[in-house]
VMD Tcl script that draws the C-alpha trace (Angstrom):
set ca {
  {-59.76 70.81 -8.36}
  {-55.60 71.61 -8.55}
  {-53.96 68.72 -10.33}
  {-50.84 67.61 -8.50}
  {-47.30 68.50 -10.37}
  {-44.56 66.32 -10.33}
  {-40.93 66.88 -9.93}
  {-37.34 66.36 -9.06}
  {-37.09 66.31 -4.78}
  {-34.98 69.00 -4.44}
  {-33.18 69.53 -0.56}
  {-35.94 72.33 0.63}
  {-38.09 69.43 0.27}
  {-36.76 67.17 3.06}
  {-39.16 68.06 6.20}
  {-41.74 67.70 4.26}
  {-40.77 64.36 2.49}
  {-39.77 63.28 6.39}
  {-42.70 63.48 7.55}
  {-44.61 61.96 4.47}
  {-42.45 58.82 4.80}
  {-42.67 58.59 8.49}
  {-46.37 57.42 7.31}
  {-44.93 54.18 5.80}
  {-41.84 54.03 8.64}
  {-41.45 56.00 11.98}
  {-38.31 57.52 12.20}
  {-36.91 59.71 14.76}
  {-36.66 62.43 12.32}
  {-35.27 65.04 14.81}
  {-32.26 62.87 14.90}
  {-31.13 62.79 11.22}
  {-28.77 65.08 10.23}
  {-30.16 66.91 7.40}
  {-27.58 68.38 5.21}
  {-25.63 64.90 5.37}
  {-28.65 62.58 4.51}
  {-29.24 65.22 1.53}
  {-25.30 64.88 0.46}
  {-25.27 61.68 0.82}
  {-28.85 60.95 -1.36}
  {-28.04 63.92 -3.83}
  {-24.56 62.21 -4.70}
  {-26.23 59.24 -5.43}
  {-27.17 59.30 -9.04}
  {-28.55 56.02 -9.64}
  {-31.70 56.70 -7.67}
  {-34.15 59.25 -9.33}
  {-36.92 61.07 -6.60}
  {-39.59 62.78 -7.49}
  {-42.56 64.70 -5.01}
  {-46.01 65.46 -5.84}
  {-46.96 69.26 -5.19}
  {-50.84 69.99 -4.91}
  {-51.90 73.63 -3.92}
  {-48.32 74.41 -3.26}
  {-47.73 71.61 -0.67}
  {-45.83 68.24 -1.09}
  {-48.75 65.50 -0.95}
  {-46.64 62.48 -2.51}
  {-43.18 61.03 -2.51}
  {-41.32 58.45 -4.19}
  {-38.45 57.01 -5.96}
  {-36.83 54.64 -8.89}
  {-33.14 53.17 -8.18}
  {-31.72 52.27 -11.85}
  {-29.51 49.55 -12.00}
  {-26.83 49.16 -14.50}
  {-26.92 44.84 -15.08}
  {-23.82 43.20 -16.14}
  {-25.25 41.97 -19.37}
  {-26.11 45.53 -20.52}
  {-29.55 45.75 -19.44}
  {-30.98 48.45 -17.40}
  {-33.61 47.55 -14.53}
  {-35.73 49.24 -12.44}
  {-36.92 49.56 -8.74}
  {-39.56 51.00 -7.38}
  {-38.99 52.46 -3.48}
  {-40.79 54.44 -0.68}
  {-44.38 54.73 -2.19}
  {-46.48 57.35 -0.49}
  {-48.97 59.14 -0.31}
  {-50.40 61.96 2.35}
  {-52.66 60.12 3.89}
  {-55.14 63.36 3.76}
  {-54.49 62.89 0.24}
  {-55.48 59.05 -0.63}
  {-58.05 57.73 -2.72}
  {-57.55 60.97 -5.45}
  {-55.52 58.72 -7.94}
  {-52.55 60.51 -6.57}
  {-50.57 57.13 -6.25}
  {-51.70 56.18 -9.49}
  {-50.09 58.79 -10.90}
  {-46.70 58.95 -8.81}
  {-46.51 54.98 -10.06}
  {-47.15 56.27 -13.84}
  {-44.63 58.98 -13.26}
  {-41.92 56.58 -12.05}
  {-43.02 54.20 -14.57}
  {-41.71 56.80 -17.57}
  {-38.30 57.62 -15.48}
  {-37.96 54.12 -16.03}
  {-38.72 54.17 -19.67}
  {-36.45 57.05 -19.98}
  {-33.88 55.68 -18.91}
  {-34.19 52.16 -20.87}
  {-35.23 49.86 -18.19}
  {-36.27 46.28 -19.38}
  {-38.27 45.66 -16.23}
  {-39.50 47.65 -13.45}
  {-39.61 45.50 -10.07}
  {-41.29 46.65 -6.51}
  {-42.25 45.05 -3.15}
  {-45.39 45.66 -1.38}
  {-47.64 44.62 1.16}
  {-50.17 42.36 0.95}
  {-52.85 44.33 0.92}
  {-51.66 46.98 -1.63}
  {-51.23 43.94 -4.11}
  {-54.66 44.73 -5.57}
  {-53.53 48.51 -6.69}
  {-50.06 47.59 -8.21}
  {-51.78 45.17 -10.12}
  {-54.16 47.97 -11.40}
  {-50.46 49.94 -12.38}
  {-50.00 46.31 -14.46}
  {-47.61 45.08 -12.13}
  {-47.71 41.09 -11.79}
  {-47.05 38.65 -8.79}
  {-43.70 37.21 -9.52}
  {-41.90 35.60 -6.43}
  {-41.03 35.74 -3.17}
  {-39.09 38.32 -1.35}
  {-37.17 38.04 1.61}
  {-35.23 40.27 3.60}
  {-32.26 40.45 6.13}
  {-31.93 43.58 8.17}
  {-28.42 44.15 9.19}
}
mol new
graphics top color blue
foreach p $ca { graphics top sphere $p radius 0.5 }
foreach p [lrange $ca 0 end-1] q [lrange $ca 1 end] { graphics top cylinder $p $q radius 0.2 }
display resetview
């Protein structure tokens, strides 16, 4: 069995990451405009994405946004988990999280926060993550 590489998304990546994420959120992909959503995100240099390649195909996706704190310290957050769903239960996500988990370290993070549903609270704990509050959200 391959073992699944990760790396840096790079902008020939983007159908392929579009179409992974519209598993966790349907988009009307056909309506984004490619090359600007990839100038915009590449210009962006707090957020670090990587993909997860298997047999030459893009099975995972997901990202850490490192924020600069006022006080000095560096934390992390975790964003857009996912994996192919023809690709679950092969410790794929595992590894993405373990992946994203050293980007952190890298770049000095004290803490390394993420939001999730309910019933994925069970696997991030497995990844050592811990229940800490509430979250709450305002779409604008």
């Amino acid at each position: 069995m391959s073992k699944v590489i990760f790396r840096k998304v790079i902008k020939e990546d983007l159908d392929r990451v579009f179409k992974i994420l519209n598993q966790l959120k349907e988009l009307n992909i056909e309506s984004i405009d490619k090359e600007s959503a990839w100038n915009s995100f590449n210009q962006n240099k707090s957020t670090k994405s990587v993909v997860g390649v298997l047999d030459n195909k893009i099975v995972a996706y997901g990202s850490i946004v490192i924020e600069n704190k006022i006080r000095c310290e560096v934390a992390g957050h975790i964003e857009d988990i996912v994996v192919d769903k023809n690709y679950r239960g092969r410790f794929i996500g595992e590894n993405l999280i373990k992946e994203l988990i050293n980007i952190g370290k890298k770049n000095s993070c004290y803490r390394i926060t993420l939001f999730c549903k309910e019933n994925l609270e069970n696997f991030y704990s497995r990844q050592g993550f811990k229940k800490s509050s509430i979250n709450m959200k305002k779409y604008l």
